[in-house]
C-alpha positions as CSV (number, residue, x, y, z in Angstrom):
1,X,0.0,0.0,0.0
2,X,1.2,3.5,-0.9
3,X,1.7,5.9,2.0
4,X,-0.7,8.5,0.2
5,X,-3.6,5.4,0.0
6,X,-2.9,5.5,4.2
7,X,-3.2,8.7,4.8
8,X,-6.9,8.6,2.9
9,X,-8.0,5.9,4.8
10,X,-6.6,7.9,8.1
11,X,-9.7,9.8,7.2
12,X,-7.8,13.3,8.8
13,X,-7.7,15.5,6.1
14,X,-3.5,14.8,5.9
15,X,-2.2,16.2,2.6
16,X,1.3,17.5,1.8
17,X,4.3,15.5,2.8
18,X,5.0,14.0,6.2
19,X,8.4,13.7,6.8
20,X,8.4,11.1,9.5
21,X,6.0,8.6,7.9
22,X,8.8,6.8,5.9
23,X,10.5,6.5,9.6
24,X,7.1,5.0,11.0
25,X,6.1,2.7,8.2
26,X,10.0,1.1,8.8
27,X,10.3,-2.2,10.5
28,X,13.8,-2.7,12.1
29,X,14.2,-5.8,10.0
30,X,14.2,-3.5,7.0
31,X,16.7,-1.6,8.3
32,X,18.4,-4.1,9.3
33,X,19.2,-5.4,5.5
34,X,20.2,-2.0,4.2
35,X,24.2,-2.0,4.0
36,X,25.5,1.9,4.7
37,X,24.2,4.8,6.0
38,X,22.2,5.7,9.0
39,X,19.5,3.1,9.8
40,X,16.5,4.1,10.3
41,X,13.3,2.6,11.7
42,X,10.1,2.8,13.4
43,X,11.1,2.2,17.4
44,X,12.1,5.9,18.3
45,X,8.9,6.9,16.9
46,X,7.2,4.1,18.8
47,X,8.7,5.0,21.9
48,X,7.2,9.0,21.7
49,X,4.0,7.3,20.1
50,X,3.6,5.6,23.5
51,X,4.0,8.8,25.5
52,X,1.6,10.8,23.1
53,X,-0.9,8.2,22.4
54,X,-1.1,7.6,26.6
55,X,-1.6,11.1,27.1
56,X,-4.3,11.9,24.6
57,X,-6.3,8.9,25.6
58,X,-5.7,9.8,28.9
59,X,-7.5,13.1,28.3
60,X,-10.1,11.9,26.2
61,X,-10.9,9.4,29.5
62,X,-11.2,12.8,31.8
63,X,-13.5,14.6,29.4
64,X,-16.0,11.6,29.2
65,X,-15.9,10.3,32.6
66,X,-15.4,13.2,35.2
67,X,-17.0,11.3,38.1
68,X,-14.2,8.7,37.5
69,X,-11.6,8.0,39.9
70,X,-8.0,7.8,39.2
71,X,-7.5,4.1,39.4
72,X,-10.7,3.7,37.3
73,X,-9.0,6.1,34.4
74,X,-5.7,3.5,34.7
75,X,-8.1,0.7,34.5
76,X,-9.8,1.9,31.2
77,X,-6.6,3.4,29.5
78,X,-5.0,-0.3,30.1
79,X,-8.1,-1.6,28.4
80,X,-8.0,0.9,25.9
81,X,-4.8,1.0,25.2
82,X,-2.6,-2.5,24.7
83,X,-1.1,-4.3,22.1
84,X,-4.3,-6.3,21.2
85,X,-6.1,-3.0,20.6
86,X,-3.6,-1.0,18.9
87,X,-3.5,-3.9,16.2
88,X,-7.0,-4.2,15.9
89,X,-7.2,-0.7,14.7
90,X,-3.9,-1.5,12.7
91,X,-5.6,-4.2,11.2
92,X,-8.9,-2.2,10.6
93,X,-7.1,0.4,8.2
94,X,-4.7,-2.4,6.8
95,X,-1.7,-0.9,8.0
96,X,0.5,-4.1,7.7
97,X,0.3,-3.6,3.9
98,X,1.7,0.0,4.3
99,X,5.2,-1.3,6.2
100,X,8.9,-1.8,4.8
101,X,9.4,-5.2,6.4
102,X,12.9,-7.4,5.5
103,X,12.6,-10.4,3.4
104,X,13.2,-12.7,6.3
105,X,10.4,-11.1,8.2
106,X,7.7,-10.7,5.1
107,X,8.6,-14.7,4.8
108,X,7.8,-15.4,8.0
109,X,4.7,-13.3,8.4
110,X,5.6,-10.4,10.5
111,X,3.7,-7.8,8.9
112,X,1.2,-9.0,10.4
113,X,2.3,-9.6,13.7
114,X,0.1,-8.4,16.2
115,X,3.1,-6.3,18.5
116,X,4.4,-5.4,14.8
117,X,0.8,-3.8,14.0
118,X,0.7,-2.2,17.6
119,X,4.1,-0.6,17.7
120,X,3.6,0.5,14.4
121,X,0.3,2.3,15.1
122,X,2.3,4.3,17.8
123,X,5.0,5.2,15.4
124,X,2.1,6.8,13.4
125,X,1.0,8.5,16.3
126,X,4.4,9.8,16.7
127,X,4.9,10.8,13.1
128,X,2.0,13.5,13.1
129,X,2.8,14.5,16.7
130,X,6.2,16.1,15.2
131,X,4.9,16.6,11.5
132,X,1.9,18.2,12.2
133,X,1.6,18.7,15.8
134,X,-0.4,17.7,19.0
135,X,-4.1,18.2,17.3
136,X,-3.2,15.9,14.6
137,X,-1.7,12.9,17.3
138,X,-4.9,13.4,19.4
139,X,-7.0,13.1,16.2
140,X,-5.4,9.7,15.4
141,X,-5.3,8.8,18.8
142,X,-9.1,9.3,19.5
143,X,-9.4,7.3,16.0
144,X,-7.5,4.2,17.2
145,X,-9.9,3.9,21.0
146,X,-13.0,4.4,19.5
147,X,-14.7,1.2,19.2
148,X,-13.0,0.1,22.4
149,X,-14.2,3.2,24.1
150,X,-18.1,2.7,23.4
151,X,-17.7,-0.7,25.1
152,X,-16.9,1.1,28.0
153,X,-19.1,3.9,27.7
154,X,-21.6,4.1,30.1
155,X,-21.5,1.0,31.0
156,X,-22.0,-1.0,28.3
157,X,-20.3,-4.0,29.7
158,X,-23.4,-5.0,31.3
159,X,-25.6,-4.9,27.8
160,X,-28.4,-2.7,26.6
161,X,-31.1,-4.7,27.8
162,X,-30.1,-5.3,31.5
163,X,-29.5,-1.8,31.8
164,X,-32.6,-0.1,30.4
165,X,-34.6,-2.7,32.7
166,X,-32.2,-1.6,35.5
167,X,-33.3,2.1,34.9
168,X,-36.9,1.5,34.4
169,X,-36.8,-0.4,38.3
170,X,-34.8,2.2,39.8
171,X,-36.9,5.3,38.2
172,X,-40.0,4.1,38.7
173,X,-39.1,3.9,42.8
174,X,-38.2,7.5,42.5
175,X,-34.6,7.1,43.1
176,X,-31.5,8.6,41.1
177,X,-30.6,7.0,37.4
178,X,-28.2,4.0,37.9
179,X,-24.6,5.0,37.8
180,X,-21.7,2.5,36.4
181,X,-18.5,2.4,37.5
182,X,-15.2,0.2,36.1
183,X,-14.2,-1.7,39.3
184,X,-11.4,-4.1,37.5
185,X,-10.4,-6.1,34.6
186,X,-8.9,-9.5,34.3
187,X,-8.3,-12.2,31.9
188,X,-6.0,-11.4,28.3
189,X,-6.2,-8.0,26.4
190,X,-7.9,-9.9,23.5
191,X,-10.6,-11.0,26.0
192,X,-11.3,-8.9,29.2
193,X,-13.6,-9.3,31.3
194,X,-14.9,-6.1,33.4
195,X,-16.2,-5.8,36.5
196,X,-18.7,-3.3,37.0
197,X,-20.3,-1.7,40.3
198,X,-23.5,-0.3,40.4
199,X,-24.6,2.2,42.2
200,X,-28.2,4.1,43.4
201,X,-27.7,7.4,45.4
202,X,-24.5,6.4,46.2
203,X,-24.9,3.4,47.1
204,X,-23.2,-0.2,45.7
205,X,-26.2,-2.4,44.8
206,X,-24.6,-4.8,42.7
207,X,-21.6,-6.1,40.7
């Protein structure tokens, strides 16, 4: 895939040249096989993508949960924000077919690799933060959590159904609307399990 088809399916309005998308889009095993010359690839830009990616999810998480606790925020970045997801996205937008990978590494099947995909989505991060600065990064960065954020939205976890019952219970006794809070997670990022506490004037009436 050409760079140019990326950025279109980036859907971010991008045009003009990016000078660090070359840099993200490099696997070290390219680099590896290039003789002279600086080598260049894609884990610098993974590293910042890290920092920049965690710190606009982590302010997307404040503006839609303000009642939320800190260790409920670490508990839904983690969830948001792992391998697992990252390469979901990555493999949502097809960015495997975008990377320079080495011929041992294309034979083996690493451009597909699922910690391949993920660092390489934070590399892409990384490259708009310093090409076209922080509004860009958080635009991408909001991108990548979405679908994993409206499974945590207002508590979804518990489904539709349970909760609009829940509601109609609780309302119909006069009492405040349910509210759902993110008590912990456990099991493997590609399938969490969340515990939920719900609460009724302040009060826990049920996990």
């Amino acid at each position: 895939m050409l760079p140019s088809e990326l950025l279109r399916r980036l859907d971010l309005g991008l045009e003009g040249e990016l000078p660090h998308l070359e840099e993200a889009l490099t696997h070290p095993s390219f680099s590896n096989e290039q003789r002279g010359g600086r080598r260049v690839d894609n884990q610098r830009l993974e590293f910042l993508g890290d920092a920049v990616l965690g710190l606009c999810v982590t302010e997307l998480l404040m503006e839609r949960f303000p009642g939320a606790r800190e260790g409920e925020l670490s508990m839904m970045r983690s969830a948001l924000v792992n391998t697992d997801a990252l390469a979901a996205w990555a493999r949502g937008i097809e960015l495997g077919a975008a990377l320079r990978v080495g011929r041992g590494a294309e034979v083996a099947g690493e451009r597909d690799q699922t910690n391949v995909l993920a660092d390489a989505a934070e590399a892409l991060v990384a490259a708009l933060y310093l090409d076209r600065g922080f509004e860009s990064a958080r635009a991408l960065s909001r991108k990548i959590v979405a679908s994993p954020l409206a499974q945590l939205a207002s508590g979804s976890m518990l489904g539709r159904d349970a909760k609009s019952e829940l509601q109609e219970r609780v309302q119909a006794r006069g009492a405040a609307s349910p509210r759902y809070r993110l008590m912990g997670t456990e099991g493997p990022d590609h399938d969490r399990a969340f515990l939920v506490a719900v609460e009724v004037d302040g009060q826990v009436i049920g996990t």
